[in-house]
N, C-alpha and C positions, 0 to 999 in steps of 0.2 A: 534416922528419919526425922527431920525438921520440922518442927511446928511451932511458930512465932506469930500471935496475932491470931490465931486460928486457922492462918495459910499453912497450908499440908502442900509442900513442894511439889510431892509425887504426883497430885490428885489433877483433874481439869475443874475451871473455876468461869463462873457467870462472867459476861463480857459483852451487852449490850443484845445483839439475838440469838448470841453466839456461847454455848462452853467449849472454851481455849484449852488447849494444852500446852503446856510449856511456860514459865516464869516469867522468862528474858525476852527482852524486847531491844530491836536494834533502833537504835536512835535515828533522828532528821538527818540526814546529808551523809550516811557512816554506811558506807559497803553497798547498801541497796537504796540507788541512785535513779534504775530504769527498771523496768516492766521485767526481765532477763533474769536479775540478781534477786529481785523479789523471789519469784517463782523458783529458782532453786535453792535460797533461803529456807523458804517453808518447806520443799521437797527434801532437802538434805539435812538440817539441822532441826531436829527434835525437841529440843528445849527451848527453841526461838516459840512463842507463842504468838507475838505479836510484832510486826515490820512497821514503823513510818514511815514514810515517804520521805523525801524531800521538800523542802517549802516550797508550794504551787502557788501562784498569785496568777489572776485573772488574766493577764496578757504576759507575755512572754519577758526576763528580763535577764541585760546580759549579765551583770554581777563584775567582778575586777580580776584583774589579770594575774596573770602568776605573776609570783609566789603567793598562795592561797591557805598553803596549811605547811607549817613547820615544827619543829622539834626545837627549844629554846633550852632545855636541860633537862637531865635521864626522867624518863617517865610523863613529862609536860609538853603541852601542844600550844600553839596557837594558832588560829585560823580567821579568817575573812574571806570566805567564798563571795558575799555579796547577796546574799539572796536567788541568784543564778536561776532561772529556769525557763522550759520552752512555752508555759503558760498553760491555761485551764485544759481548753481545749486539747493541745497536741498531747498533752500529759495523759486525756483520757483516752483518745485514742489510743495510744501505747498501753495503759493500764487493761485496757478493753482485750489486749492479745494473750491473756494470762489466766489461768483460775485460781484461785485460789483457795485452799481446801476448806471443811467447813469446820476443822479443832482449830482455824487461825486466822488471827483476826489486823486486817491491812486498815493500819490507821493514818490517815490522808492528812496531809499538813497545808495549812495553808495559811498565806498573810496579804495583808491589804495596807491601804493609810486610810481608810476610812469603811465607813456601813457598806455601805454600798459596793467597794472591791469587795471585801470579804465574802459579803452575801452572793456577790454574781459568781468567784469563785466555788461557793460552796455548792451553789445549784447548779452548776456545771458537772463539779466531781463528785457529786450524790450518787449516780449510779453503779459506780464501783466502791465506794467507802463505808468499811464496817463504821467507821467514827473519824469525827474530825477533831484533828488538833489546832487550835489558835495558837499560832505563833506571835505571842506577845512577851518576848521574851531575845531579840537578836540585839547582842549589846552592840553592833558594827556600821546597820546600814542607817542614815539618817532619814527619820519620816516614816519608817515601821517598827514592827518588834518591839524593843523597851516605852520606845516612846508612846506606840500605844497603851501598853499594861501600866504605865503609870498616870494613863486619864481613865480615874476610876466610870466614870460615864460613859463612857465610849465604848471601855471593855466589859461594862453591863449592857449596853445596848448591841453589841457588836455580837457577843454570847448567848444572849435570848434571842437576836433573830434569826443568826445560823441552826440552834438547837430546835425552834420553831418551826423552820422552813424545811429539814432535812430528816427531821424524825431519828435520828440516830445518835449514839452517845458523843459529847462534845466533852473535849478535855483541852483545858484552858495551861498552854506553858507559860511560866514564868519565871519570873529568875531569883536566885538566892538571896540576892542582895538588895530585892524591892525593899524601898521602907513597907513599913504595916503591911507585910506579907500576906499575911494571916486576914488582916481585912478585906484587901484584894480578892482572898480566896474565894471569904465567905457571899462579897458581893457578885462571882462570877459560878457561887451555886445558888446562890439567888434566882438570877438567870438563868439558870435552868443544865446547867452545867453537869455532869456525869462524873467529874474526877479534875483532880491536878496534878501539872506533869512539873516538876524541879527537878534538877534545874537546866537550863539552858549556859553556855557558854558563857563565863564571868569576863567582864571589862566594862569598856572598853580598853585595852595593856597594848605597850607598848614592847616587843622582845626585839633587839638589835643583834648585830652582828659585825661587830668591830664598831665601827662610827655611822653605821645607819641602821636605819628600820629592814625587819627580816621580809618582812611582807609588803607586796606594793601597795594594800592600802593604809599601808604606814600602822594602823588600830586594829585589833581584831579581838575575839575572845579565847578565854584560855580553858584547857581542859586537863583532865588526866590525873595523875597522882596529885598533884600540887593542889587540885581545889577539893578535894574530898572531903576536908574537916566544911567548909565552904556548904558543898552540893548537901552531907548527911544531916546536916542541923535541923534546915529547914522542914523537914517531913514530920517531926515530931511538935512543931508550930504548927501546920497547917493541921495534923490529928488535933490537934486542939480545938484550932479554929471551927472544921468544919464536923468534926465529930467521928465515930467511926464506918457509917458507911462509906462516904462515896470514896469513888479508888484514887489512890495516889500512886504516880508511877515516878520512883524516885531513880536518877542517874546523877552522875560525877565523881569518877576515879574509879569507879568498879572496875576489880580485875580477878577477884577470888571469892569463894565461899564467905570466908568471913568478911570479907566487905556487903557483900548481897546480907549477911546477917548485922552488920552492923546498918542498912537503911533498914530492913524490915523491922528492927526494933526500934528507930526513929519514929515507924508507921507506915512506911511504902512497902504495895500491893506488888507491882509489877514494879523490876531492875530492868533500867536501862546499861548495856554494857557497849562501850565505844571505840573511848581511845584505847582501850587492851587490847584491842583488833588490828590496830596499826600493825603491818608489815605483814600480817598472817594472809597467809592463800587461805582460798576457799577449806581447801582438807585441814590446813591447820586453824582454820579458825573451828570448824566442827569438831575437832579432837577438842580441842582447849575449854569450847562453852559445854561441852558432853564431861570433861573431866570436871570443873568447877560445881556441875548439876550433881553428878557423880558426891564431888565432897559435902554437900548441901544432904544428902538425902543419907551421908553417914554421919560422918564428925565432922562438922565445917572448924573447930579449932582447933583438929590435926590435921585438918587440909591441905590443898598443895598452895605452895606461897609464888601467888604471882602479884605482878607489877603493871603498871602499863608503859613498860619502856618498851621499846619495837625490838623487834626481832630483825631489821636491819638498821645497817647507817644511814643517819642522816645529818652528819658533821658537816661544819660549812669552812668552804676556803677561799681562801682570798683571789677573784678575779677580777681581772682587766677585760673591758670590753671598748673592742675597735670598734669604730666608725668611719665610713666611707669607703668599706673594703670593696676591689671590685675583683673579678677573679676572671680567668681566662682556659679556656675549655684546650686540652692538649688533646694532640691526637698525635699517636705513632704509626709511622709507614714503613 
C-alpha cells in the first residue's frame, strides 16, 4: 500500500466538486477522442479517475493530414495531429449524450490564439466540464499552445478569465522545456488557476524515415519512453514554485508502478498514462492500467516491468506511389 506525498493510491481524493477515484488519468488526444470512448472509459476502467478531452477550440478546425502519429524507435512516438476538432459547439452536443459518473471527473481541454477564443470556448463547454484544461502547451501548431504559455500576460489574462467565468477548477498545461517554468506556474496560480498539468508533447522534432520526414506536417511532438527523464523533472520545480497544495498532474513515459512512483516523488498528484496505450484494445488496456494500480497498491519495485513500446508493428517500408492511375471496371459473361 503506497503513500508518497500523503497520496494514499487506494483512497478517493478532492477534485474540484468532486471526490475522484482512481489516480490515472488519460491524457488530450489518447484513446478518448468522442463522447463513446469517454463513457466506457469511466464504465470499464476503475483506476482511470480522470479523462481529458481532446483540445476543443471555439470553431471547428481541420488539423493535418496523415501521417499523424508514429513510432520513430522502440517505445517513442511522434505526432502532429494539428489541433483537429469539430469545435465548441458540436463537441458539446456530443459530450451532452453521455453521463458521466460522479467518483470521475471529465476534464475539457481547450485552446485559442487569443482571450477571447479561449473565453468563448470555455463558456461554451461549461456545462458539461468538471474543469478546464488550458492548452498552452502544443509544441506543433503555429499561433496556439507554446506560443501562448510562453506570453507570460496572455496566459495570466487568459487563466483568470476562464477560471472567473466558469466557476470550475482550471489547470494550466505546459511543457517541460518552458524556460522559467516554475515562474509561468506561479503566474498562472495567481490567476486563479487550480493546478498544473506537465508535460505536454516535447518539440518541435523532426523523426524521418529513409530521406524524409515521417509525418506530413514534416514537425510534431515526441512522447513515450524517450522523454521521461524530460516530462519527470519538472514536477518537483513546479512543487517548489507553487508550493504544496495546488495539484499537479504529471505525464511523459509512464508505463509502470515505478514510473507513476517515480513522478509522485517529483510531486505529481494525478499520472497521466499515454503512449503505453499504443496498440492495446479496450480489454487490454483495462487489464494493463488494473495491473500497474495492482503494483502501486503492493510493491511498485517489484512490480511488473513495462515500457511504452506497442504491442503491434509499426515498421515503415519503403514505397512507391503512382500517379495518374486510371483503372477499368471488368465484368465476366
Amino acid at each position: 500500500m503506497l503513500s508518497i506525498r500523503q497520496l494514499r493510491f487506494e483512497d478517493p481524493y478532492p477534485l474540484g466538486r468532486k471526490l475522484v477515484r482512481g489516480r490515472f488519468l488519460i491524457p488530450s488526444g489518447i484513446r478518448c477522442t468522442h463522447a463513446s470512448t469517454i463513457e466506457k472509459c469511466f464504465r470499464e476502467t476503475p483506476s482511470v479517475g480522470v479523462v481529458t478531452t481532446k483540445s476543443i477550440s471555439a470553431r471547428p478546425r481541420q488539423g493535418y493530414r496523415e501521417p499523424i502519429y508514429a513510432r520513430y524507435a522502440p517505445g517513442c512516438y511522434i505526432n502532429a495531429v494539428g489541433l483537429a476538432n469539430p469545435g465548441a459547439e458540436a463537441f458539446l452536443a456530443e459530450i451532452r449524450s453521455i453521463e458521466v459518473p460522479a467518483d470521475k471527473f471529465l476534464l475539457v481541454s481547450i485552446f485559442g490564439s487569443d482571450l477571447d477564443s479561449f473565453l468563448e470556448a470555455a463558456l461554451t463547454l461549461k456545462p458539461v466540464a468538471d474543469g478546464f484544461e488550458l492548452n498552452m502547451s502544443c509544441p506543433h501548431a503555429k499561433g496556439y499552445g507554446a506560443e501562448i504559455g510562453q506570453d507570460r500576460e496572455l496566459l495570466r489574462k487568459i487563466t483568470g478569465a476562464v477560471a472567473g467565468a466558469t466557476g470550475v477548477p482550471v489547470f494550466v498545461k505546459l511543457s517541460a522545456i518552458l524556460q522559467d517554468l516554475g515562474g509561468a506556474a506561479v503566474e498562472a496560480m495567481r490567476a486563479g488557476a487550480a493546478g498544473i498539468t506537465v508535460t505536454n508533447t516535447i518539440g518541435p522534432a523532426l523523426a524521418a524515415a529513409g530521406a524524409g520526414p515521417i509525418l506530413r506536417n514534416r514537425l510534431g511532438g515526441l512522447s513515450g519512453d524517450g522523454i521521461r527523464p524530460w516530462a519527470c523533472a519538472p514536477s518537483s520545480r513546479l512543487r517548489a514554485a507553487i508550493g504544496s497544495e495546488p495539484v499537479i498532474i504529471g505525464m511523459g513515459g509512464i508505463a509502470s508502478a515505478e514510473h507513476v512512483v517515480q513522478h509522485a516523488r517529483a510531486g505529481a498528484d494525478v499520472f497521466g498514462i499515454g503512449s503505453a496505450l499504443t496498440g492495446l484494445d479496450s480489454v487490454e488496456m483495462r487489464q494493463r492500467l488494473a495491473e500497474v494500480d495492482s503494483d502501486l497498491r503492493g510493491d511498485p519495485a517489484g512490480g511488473r516491468v513495462y515500457t511504452c513500446e506497442s504491442s503491434v508493428r509499426m515498421d515503415y517500408a519503403a514505397t512507391r506511389v503512382l500517379s495518374g492511375w486510371t483503372t477499368t471496371r471488368l465484368s465476366s459473361s
